[in-house]
N, C-alpha and C positions, 0 to 999 in steps of 0.2 A: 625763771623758765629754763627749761634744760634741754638739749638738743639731741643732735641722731647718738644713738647708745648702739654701741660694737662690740664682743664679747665680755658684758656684762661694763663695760666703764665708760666713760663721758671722755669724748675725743675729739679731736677737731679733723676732722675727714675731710675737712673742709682745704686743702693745704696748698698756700699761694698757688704751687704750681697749675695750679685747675683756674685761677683769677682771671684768665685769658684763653681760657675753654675756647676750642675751635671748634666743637662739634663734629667731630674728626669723622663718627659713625653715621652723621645726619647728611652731613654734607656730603660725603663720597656715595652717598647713596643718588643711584642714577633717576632719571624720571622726573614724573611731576613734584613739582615744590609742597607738595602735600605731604604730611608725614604718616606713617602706619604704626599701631601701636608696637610693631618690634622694633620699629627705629627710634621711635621716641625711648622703651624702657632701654636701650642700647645704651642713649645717651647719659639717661639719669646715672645708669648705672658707673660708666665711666667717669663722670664727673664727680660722681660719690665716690671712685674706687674702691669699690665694692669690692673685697675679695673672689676671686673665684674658684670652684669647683669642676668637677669634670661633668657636670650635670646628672649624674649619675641617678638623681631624688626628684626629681622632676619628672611628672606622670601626664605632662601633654602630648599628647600624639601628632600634632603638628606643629612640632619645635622641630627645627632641623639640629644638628651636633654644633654646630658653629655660635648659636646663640641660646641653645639647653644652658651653658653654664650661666650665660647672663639673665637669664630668663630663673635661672635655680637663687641666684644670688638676690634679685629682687624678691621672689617669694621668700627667702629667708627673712629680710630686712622687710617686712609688709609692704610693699610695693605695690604688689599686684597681688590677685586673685583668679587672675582666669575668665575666659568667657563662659565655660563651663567645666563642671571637673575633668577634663580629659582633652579639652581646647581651648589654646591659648587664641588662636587668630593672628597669629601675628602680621599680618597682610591685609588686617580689617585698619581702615582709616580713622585717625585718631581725631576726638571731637576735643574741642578747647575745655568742654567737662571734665573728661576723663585723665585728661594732662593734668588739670590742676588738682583731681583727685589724688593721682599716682602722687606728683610732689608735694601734699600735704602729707600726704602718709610719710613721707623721708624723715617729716621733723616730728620728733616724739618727745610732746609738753605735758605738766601737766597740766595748762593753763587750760581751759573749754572755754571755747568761743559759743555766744548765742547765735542761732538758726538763727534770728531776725536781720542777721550784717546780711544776710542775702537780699533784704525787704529793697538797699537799694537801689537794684537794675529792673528796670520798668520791664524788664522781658521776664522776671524770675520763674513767670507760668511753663516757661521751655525749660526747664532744670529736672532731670528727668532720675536723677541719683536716686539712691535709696539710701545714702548718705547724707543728708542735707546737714549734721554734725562737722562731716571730714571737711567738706565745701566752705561752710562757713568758717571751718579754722582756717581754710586758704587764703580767706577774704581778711581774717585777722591778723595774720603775717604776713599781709600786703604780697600776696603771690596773686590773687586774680584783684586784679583795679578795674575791667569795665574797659566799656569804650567813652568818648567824649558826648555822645549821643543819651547817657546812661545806662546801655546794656553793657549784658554780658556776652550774650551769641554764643551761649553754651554749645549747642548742635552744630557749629560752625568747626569742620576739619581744620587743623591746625598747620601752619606749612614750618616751613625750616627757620626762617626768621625768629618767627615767634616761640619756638623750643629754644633757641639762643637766649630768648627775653626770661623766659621761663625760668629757665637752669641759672641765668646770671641772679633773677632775683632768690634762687632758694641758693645759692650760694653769699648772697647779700644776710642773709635770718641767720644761717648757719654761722658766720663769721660773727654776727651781732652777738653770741649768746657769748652771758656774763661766766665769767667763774666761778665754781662754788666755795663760799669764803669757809674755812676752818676752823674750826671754835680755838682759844687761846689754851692752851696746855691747863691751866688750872681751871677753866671754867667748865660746865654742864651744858653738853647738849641734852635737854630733854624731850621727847617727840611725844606729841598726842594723836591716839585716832582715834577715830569717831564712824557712826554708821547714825540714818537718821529714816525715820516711815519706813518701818521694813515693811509693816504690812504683813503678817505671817509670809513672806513670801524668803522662805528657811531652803527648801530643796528649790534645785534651779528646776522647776515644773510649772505648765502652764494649767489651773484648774478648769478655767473654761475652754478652752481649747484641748484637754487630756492628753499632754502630750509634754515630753522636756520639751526646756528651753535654754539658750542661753544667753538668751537676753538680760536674767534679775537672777536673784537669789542671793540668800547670805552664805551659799554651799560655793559662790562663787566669789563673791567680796572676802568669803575667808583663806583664799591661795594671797591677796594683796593683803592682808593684815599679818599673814606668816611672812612676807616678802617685808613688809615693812617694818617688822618686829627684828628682824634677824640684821637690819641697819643700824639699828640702833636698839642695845639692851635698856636702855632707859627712855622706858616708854609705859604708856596708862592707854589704856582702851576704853569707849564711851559710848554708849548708845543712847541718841535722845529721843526715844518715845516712837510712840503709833505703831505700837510690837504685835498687840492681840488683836486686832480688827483688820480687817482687807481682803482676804481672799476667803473662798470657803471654809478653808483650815481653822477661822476664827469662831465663823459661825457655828464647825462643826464640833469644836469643843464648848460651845453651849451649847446645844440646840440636841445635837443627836449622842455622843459622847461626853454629857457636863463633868466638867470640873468638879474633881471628891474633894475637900476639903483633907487637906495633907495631899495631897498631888502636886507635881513639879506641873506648870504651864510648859507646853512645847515650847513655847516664844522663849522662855526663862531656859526652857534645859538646851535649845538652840547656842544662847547666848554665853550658859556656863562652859559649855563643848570649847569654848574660844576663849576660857578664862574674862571676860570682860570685868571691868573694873566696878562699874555701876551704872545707872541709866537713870532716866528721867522720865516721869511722865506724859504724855504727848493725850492732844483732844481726843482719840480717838480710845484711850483706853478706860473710859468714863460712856462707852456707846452700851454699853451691858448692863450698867447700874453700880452702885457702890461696894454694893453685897457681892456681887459675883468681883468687881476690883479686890475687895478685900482680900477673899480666898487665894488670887492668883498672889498677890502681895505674900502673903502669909511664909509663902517656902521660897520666896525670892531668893538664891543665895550670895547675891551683892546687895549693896544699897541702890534703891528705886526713891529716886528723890523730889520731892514738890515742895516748894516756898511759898505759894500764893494762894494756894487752895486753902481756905478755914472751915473750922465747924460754926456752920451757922447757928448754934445753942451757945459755945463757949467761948468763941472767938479765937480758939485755938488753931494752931497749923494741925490739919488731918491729915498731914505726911510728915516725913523726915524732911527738914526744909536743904539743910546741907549737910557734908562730911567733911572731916580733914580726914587726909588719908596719910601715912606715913612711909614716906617711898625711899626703899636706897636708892641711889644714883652715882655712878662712879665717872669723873671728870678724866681729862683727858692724861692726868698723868698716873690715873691708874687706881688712886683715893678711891675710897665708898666714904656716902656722907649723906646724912641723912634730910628729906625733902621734906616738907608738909606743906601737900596738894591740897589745896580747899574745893570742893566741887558743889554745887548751887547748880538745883533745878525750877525753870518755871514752862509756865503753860502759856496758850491764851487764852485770855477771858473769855471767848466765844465760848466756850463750854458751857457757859448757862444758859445761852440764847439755842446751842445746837442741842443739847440733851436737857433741856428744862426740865421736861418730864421724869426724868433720875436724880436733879441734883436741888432743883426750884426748893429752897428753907432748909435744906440740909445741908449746903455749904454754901461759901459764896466765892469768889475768886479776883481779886485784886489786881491793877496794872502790876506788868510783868518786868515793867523797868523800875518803878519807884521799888518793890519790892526786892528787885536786886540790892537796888543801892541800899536800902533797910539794912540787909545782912551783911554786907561788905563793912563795916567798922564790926558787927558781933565775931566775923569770920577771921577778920586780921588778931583780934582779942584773944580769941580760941589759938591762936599758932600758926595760922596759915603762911607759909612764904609763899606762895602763890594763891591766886584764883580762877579756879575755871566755870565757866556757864555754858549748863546743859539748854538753850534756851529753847522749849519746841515752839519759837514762836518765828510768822518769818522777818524777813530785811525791814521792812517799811522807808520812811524815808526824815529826811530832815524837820518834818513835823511833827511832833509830840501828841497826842490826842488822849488825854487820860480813858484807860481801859482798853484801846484799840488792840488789835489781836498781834498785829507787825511792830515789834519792836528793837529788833537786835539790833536797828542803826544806834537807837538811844543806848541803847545797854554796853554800846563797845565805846564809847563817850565815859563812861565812870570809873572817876579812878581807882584802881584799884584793881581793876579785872583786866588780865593777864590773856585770857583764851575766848574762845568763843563757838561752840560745837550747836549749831541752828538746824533746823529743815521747815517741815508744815507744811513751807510753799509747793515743794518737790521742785524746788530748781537747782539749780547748781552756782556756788560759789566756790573759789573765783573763776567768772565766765558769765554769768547776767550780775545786774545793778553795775553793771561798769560808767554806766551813766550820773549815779549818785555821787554826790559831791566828799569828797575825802575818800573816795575807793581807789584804791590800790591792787586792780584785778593783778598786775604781773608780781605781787607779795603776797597776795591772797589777806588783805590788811583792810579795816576798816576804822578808820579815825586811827590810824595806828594800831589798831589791835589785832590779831590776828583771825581771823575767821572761817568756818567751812559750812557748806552747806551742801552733802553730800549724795544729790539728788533724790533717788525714790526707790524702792524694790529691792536693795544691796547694788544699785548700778554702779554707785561710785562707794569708793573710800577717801573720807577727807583727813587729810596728814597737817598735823602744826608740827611745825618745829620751833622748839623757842632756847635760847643762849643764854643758860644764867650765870653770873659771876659773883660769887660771897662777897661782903662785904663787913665784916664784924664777924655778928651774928646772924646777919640780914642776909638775903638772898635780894637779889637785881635782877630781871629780865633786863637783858642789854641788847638785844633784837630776836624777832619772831617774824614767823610766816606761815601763810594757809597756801594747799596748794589740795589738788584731786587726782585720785588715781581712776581710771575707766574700769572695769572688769573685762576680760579678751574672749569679745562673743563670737568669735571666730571658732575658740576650743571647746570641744565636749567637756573638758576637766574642771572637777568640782570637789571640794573638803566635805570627806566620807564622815570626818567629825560632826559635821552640822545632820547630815542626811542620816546618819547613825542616831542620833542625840532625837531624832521627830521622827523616826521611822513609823511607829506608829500609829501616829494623827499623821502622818502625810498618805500612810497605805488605807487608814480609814477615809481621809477626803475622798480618795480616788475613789473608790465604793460608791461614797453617798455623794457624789457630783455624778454619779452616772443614773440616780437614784431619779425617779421621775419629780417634778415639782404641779403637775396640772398633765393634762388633755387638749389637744387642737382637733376642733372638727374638722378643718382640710389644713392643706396644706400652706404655710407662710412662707413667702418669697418678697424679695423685693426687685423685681426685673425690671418692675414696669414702675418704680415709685419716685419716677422723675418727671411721671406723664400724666399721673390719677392719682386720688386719693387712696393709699396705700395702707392694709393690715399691719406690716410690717411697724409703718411706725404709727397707725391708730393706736394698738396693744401698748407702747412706749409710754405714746402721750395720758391711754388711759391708766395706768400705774402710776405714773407723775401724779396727774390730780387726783386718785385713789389718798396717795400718800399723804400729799400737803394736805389736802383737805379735812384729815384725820389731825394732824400737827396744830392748824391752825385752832380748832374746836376751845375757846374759853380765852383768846386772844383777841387783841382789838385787829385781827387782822379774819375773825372769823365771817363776817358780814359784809367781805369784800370779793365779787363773783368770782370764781378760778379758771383762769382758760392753762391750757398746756401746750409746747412748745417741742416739735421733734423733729428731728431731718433721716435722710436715709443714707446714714453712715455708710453702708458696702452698697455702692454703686456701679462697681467698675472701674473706666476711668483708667489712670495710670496703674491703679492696683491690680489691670487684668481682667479677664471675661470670666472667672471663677470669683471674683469676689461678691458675691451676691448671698443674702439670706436665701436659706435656702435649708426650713425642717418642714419633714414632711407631715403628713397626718398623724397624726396620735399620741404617744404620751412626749410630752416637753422634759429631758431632763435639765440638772441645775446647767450642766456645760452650756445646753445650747442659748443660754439668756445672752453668751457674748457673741452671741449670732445676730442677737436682734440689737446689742448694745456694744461696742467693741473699743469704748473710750473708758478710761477710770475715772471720769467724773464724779462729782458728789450734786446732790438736787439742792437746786437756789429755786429762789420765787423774787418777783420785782413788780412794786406796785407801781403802776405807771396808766396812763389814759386810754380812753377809744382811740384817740388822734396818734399815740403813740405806735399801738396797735397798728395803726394802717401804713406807716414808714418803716415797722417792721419787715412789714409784708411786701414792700414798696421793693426792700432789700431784697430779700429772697425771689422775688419775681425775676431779678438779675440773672436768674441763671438759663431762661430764656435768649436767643436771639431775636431780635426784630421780623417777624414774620411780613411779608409784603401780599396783599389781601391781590392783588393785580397780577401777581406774575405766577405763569404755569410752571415755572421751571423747577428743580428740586431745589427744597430749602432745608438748612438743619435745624432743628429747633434748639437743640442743647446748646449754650455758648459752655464752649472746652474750659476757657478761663476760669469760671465757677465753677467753684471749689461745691462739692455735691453736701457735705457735710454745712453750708451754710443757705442751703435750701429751707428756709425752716418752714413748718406747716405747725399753723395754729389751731387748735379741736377747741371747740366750745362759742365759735364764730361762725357764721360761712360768710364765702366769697369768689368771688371771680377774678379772673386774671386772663387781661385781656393784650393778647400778644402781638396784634398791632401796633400798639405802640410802641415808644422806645422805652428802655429801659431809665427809671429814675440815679439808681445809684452804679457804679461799678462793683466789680470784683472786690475791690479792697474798700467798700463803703461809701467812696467818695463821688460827691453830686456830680451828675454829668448832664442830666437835664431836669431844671427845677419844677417846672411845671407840667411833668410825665405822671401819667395817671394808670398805670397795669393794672390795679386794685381796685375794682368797680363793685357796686353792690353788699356791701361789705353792710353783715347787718349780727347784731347779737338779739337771741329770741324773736325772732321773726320781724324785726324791728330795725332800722337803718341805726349804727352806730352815733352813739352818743360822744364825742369827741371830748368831751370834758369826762366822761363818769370812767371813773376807778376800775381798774381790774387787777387782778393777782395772777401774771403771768408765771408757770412751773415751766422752769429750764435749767439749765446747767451750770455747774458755776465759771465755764470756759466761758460760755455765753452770755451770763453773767456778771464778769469781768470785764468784757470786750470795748470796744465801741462802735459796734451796731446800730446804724442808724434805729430809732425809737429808744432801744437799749438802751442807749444812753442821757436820754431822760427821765430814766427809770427816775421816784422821788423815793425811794427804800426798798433795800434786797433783805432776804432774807435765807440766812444760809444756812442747811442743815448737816451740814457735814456728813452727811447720810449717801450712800452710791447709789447711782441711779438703777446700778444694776442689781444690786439690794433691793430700791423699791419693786422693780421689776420683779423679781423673784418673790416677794412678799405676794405680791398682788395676787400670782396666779398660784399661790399655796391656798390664798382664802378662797378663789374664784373657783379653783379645781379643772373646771374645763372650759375653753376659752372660744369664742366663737371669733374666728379669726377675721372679720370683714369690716371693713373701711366705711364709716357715716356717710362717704360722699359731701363733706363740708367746704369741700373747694373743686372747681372744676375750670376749664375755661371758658371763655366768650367765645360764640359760633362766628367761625368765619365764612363771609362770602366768596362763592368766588371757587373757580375750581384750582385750588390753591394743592402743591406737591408738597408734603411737610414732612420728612422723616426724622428718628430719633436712632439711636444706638444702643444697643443692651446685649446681652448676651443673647448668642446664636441657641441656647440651651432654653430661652424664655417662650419658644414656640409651644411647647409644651405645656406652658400656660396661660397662654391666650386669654384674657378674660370674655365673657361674651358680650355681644351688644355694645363694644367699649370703644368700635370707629378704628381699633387696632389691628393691623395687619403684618402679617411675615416678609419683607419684601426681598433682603437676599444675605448671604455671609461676607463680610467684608474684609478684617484679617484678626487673625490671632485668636478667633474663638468668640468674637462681637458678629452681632449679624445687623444690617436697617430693617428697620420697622415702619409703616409707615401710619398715619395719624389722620382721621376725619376729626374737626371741629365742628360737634354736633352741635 
C-alpha cells in the first residue's frame, strides 16, 4: 500500500513534528464545540502540511482570503470538492460522514476496500454519501470504528474532540506505510497490466443514457496504462475477454453495421490504439455464435487466446491455447536481456449452459484449472521463463468443483504459474475475497501469486509487479504483486487514441440507440410503483419470461411453469424526486430501455417451490410499515429502511398484501417475526398455491446470488449470461408496440377503519394520477417529493 503522493513522489508528510497535533485551528476557534467544515479542512490541512498558495485558483465565492489558500490546497490534494461549484460553505456543520470522507481522500492506495465493511453499523441506512467506495476505505484504514452500540452516527455533527481522534488516526495509517523495496541492481523489475469485461465500453459514453461519462471506458483506463507504462519500460499489457458484447456498440456491429469479413472489430482496433500484448477469450464473446467469432478473430492483430475450448468432431483446441512471447527487458544495471513470457488463456465452462444454442456439438469446454495445469509442463518445454494466465474465470473459493466457472483460487495454487490477470465476476481484486483463506489483499497475492481482478467497464487497471533474478539460464520470480489503479471520475480527460481508433461504430451507436425499438400507447412512469401494480416493471417482468421461456424450449426445464421477478429500480428515495421512469407516449428508443432497467444485470432463473414463492414475497412485503387499522392519525406506509430495488413483484401469481400486520423479515433478510403472515391469498391459475410444486422463477443474477429469503432455497439456477436489458430490448423489437398496463396481480387487503395512510413520490406524479386507484395529491413536502395519500379499497 502506498500513501499521500506530493509532486508526483511518495513522502512521509506525515513528520514527527505533527505526532502531537494540537489542533491549533480547531481549538482557537471560539463557540460551540461543534466543528464546521472550514475548521475541520483547516485542521486536515495543517496536519498534512499541505503546502500553500495564495488561493488565487480557488472559484468559491464564499471562501474569505484567510482560508482560499487552505481551502485551494485541499482541492489540490483531493480533499474536498465543494458544496457546489461556486460554494464551499465553510460555516455548514460538519457530520462525522463527511469527516471521514475528507480523511480517506488524504490516503491514496491502491488497495479498494469492499462497500460491504460498511454492512457493520446497524445504522448504515443513515449513510447518505454518494461515495459508499471512499467510506468503506475509511472503515479499512481503521479511521471510522463506530461506536460501542455498533453505529456509526453518520449525520452526527462532529465536535473538536473527535477531529483530534480523527487526524491522530490518519496520522497513525500515514506513519504505518511500508517502503517501496528496490529491486537489486542486477535483477528485473517486470510489470504487467491488464484490463478485464470491457464490454465494448471503448469511449468514456453512456449509450443508454446518451450522454459522456466519466465514470468507465477504456478512453479512460488508457491515460493509467500510459501512466503505468512510463514507470516501468518493461512491461506487457493484457486484456482478458468480454470485449464485443455489452453495450449497444456490440450489438450494433451485428445487428445494424455487421462485421465484413477482413474488417478490424472496434473492440480489436480499440485495443491495437494501445499497442496490447494479446487477450483472451472471456463468455461473452461466444453470445454471437462461432461464425460471426470467427471473422472478428480473423484480423485480430495480437494473439486472442483459449485453452479449454475444443472441437467437439476432432477433439482439437479451436483456439490458439497459449504463446511464448519474446520480451527484451533491461535490469537495473542497465543490461537488455532477453524474457520468454508464456501467456495461457481460459474461459468458464458456463458457456455451454449460457450459449447452448451457438456452441451445443460443436465444441465442448473443459475445467479451466485442470486445463491450465495440462499446459504448464507443455509451456515450460516450449521456453517459457515465466507464466502468465489470462483467466476469464472468477475467484471461486478453497473448493474445487470439476467444471465450475470460478476458478482462479485453484489456478494461483499451480506451480508453475507466475501471474494471474482474472475478471467475469466484475469485482475488484485486491479489495473483495479478502476473506478467502491465503489472500493477501495488501500484496494483491493469492496463495502467493500474484493477482488482479480489474473490475468492469475500463474502471480499473490492474498492475503486477514481479522481481525476477537469473539464475543460470533460469529466470526466478523472487517477489510479485497485484495491486489496482481507479480511473479519476472527477476529470473530463480521456485517450483521443482509443476514441479515434472507434470513432466510427461509437458515432454510428449514437444514431441507432436513438433509433426507436417499439411503440407505447401512453405513457410509462413509475411514481406510483411502490403503491400498485405498476407498467413500469409489468413490461420488465414480461420480457424476462418472453426470454427464458424461448431458452428453455427442448430442456428438461421446459415443462416447469415460468413466473417473473421485477422491482422498481428509480423510485426516488435518496436518489431524489427526478429519479423516476418517466417515457412518455410513443416511439420507445434503444436509450430509454435504461429507464425501465438501470442495473447491468444478466437474466438467471431459479427452480424453487410454491412455499418458496410466498417467503419471497414475505420479503419484499418489508418495505411496508406496520399500518394500525385503529388509529386516525397520519401514518407512512413506505418503511425508508427498504431498499426500493428489493421490492420484488412476482407476475404470473396473484396476491395480497396485507399491511396490518407486521413485517416477517427485515431490511437485510433477517427474521423478525416468525409467524407474520403479509402474503394472503396467494394462488397460481386461479387456484391457492401448491406449496410443494415447482416453479421457474426469472430474475437477475444479483438476486440470484443473494440470500433472500425463499431465494435461497432455490434447488437450481439457471444462468444465461444474457442482460436483462438485452432481453428487454429483444422483446419490444418483436412486440412493436407495447400496451403499457399493469395485470393488477397484486393488490392490498382493504382496511377497516378511517385509517390516514400516506406515501411519498414525486411532487411531479400528480400529473398522473391513476383513476379509481384510492390515490390522492395531498401536499409538497421537500426537495421536489410531494404526500400522497392512499384508500385501501
Amino acid at each position: 500500500m502506498s500513501f499521500i503522493r506530493k509532486a508526483g513522489m511518495w513522502i512521509a508528510v506525515m513528520a514527527l513534528a505533527f505526532s502531537g497535533f494540537s489542533l491549533t485551528t480547531v481549538a482557537n476557534a471560539a463557540g460551540s464545540q461543534e466543528v464546521t467544515r472550514g475548521e475541520f479542512v483547516a485542521a486536515v490541512v495543517e496536519a498534512l502540511a499541505f503546502e500553500l498558495g495564495d488561493g488565487s485558483t480557488s472559484e468559491f465565492t464564499d471562501v474569505d482570503e484567510k482560508l482560499a489558500p487552505i481551502v485551494e490546497a485541499a482541492q489540490l490534494h483531493g480533499l474536498v470538492k465543494g458544496a457546489t461549484s461556486t460554494e464551499f460553505k465553510p460555516n455548514e456543520k460538519l457530520t462525522r460522514e463527511h469527516a471521514f470522507l475528507i480523511a480517506s481522500r488524504a490516503v491514496k492506495t491502491d488497495e479498494v476496500y469492499p462497500v460491504d465493511l460498511l454492512d457493520r453499523f446497524n445504522d448504515k441506512s443513515d449513510f447518505k454519501t454518494e461515495e459508499p467506495e471512499e467510506l468503506a476505505k475509511s472503515v479499512g484504514l481503521d479511521l471510522l470504528r463506530g461506536y460501542e452500540d455498533g453505529s456509526a452516527k453518520p449525520q452526527q455533527i462532529v465536535t473538536k474532540g473527535q477531529v483530534k481522534k480523527i487526524i491522530e488516526r490518519l496520522l497513525a495509517v500515514a506513519n504505518a506505510a511500508p517502503e517501496i523495496e528496490e529491486p537489486s541492481k542486477d535483477s528485473v523489475a517486470l510489470r504487467i497490466l491488464g484490463t478485464s469485461d470491457l464490454h465494448t465500453n471503448f469511449v468514456n459514453y453512456d449509450y443508454y443514457q446518451d450522454k459522456p461519462t466519466n465514470e468507465f471506458g477504456l478512453a479512460k483506463t488508457a491515460l493509467l496504462i500510459d501512466e503505468a507504462r512510463a514507470e516501468n519500460p518493461n512491461n506487457l499489457l493484457f486484456d482478458n475477454g468480454d470485449l464485443i458484447q455489452g453495450t449497444p456498440l456490440g450489438g450494433y456491429k451485428v445487428n445494424v453495421d455487421p462485421l465484413e469479413k477482413g474488417e478490424l472489430h472496434p473492440a480489436l482496433a480499440a485495443l491495437q490504439a494501445l499497442d496490447f500484448d494479446a487477450s483472451t477469450l472471456g463468455n461473452h464473446e461466444f453470445n454471437y455464435g462461432l461464425d460471426y467469432l470467427d471473422v472478428v478473430l480473423e484480423e485480430a492483430p495480437f494473439p486472442i487466446l483459449n485453452a479449454n475450448v475444443y472441437d467437439a468432431t476432432t477433439g482439437e483446441n479451436r483456439y490458439t491455447p497459449y504463446v511464448i512471447m519474446e520480451q527484451e527487458v533491461v535490469d537495473g544495471n542497465g543490461a537488455a536481456h532477453k524474457l520468454n513470457v508464456g501467456v495461457i488463456g481460459v474461459v468458464a465452462p458456463g458457456i455451454m449452459r449460457w450459449d447452448r444454442s451457438h456452441l451445443e456439438g460443436k465444441v465442448t469446454a473443459e475445467d479451466a484449472a485442470d486445463t491450465v495445469e495440462k499446459f504448464v509442463p507443455e509451456m515450460k518445454e516450449a521456453g517459457a521463463d515465466i507464466i502468465v494466465v489470462l483467466s476469464h474465470s472468477g475467484m471461486g473459493d478453497e473448493i474445487h468443483t470439476k467444471g465450475e466457472d470460478d476458478v482462479v483460487y485453484q489456478i494461483s495454487q499451480i506451480e508453475g504459474i507466475d501471474a494471474i490477470l482474472t475478471g467475469h465476476n466484475h469485482s475488484v481484486f485486491p479489495g473483495d475475497y479478502a476473506d478467502l483463506k491465503n489472500v493477501d489483499s495488501e500484496n494483491g497475492t493469492v496463495n502467493g501469486t500474484p493477482v488482479v481482478m480489474p473490475g468492469k467497464f475500463g474502471s480499473h487497471l490492474g498492475v503486477m509487479d514481479l522481481v525476477l533474478e537469473k539464475d543460470g539460464e533460469n529466470w526466478n520470480v523472487i517477489s510479485g504483486k497485484g495491486s489496482l489503479r481507479e480511473i479519476d471520475t472527477e476529470s473530463d480527460k480521456a485517450s483521443e487514441k482509443v476514441i479515434e481508433a472507434v470513432k466510427e461504430a461509437h458515432e454510428g451507436t449514437i444514431e441507432y440507440v436513438r433509433s426507436p425499438v417499439g411503440k407505447t400507447t401512453s405513457a410509462i412512469t413509475s411514481y406510483f410503483s411502490l403503491v400498485k401494480d405498476d407498467p413500469s416493471i409489468q413490461i420488465v417482468t414480461n420480457a424476462q419470461k418472453w426470454y427464458v421461456e424461448e431458452q428453455v424450449k427442448g430442456t428438461e426445464f421446459e415443462n416447469i411453469p415460468v413466473l417473473s421477478s421485477g422491482a422498481p429500480f428509480k423510485a426516488g428515495g435518496r436518489n431524489g424526486a427526478n429519479y423516476y421512469t418517466d417515457i412518455p407516449t410513443g416511439e420507445i428508443a434503444i436509450k430509454n430501455v435504461a429507464d425501465l432497467y438501470v442495473y447491468d444485470n444478466t437474466v438467471s432463473a431459479l427452480v424453487m417451490t410454491g412455499a418458496d414463492v410466498k417467503e419471497w414475497l414475505e420479503m419484499s412485503a418489508g418495505q411496508f410499515n406496520q399500518i394500525d387499522p385503529k388509529s386516525t392519525e397520519q401514518q407512512d406506509l413506505i418503511n425508508a429502511e427498504f431498499r426500493t430495488y428489493n421490492f420484488d413483484v412476482i407476475d404470473g401469481v396473484t396476491y395480497e398484501i396485507d399491511v396490518t400486520q407486521p413485517a416477517k423479515y427485515d431490511y437485510a433478510g433477517e427474521t423478525i417475526n416468525e409467524d407474520a403472515n403479509r402474503i394472503v391469498n396467494l394462488q397460481y391459475e386461479g387456484k391457492e398455491i401448491d406449496p410443494e410444486q415447482k416453479f421457474l422463477i426469472v430474475t437477475n443474477n444479483y438476486r440470484a446470488s443473494s440470500n433472500f429469503p425463499g431465494v435461497r432455497n432455490a434447488t437450481d439456477k439457471i444462468e444465461y449470461a444474457y442482460e436483462n436489458r438485452e432481453a428487454i430490448m429483444d422483446y419490444m423489437i418483436a412486440e412493436e408496440t407495447i400496451d403499457p398496463s399493469a395485470d393488477g396481480n397484486w393488490k392490498f387487503v382493504p382496511v377497516e377503519g378511517d385509517v390516514n395512510v400516506v406515501f411519498e413520490t414525486s411532487a411531479k406524479a400528480q400529473e398522473f394520477l391513476p383513476k379509481d386507484s384510492g390515490i390522492e395529491f395531498v401536499g409538497p413536502t421537500k426537495d421536489g417529493f410531494a404526500n400522497f395519500s392512499l384508500q385501501f379499497k
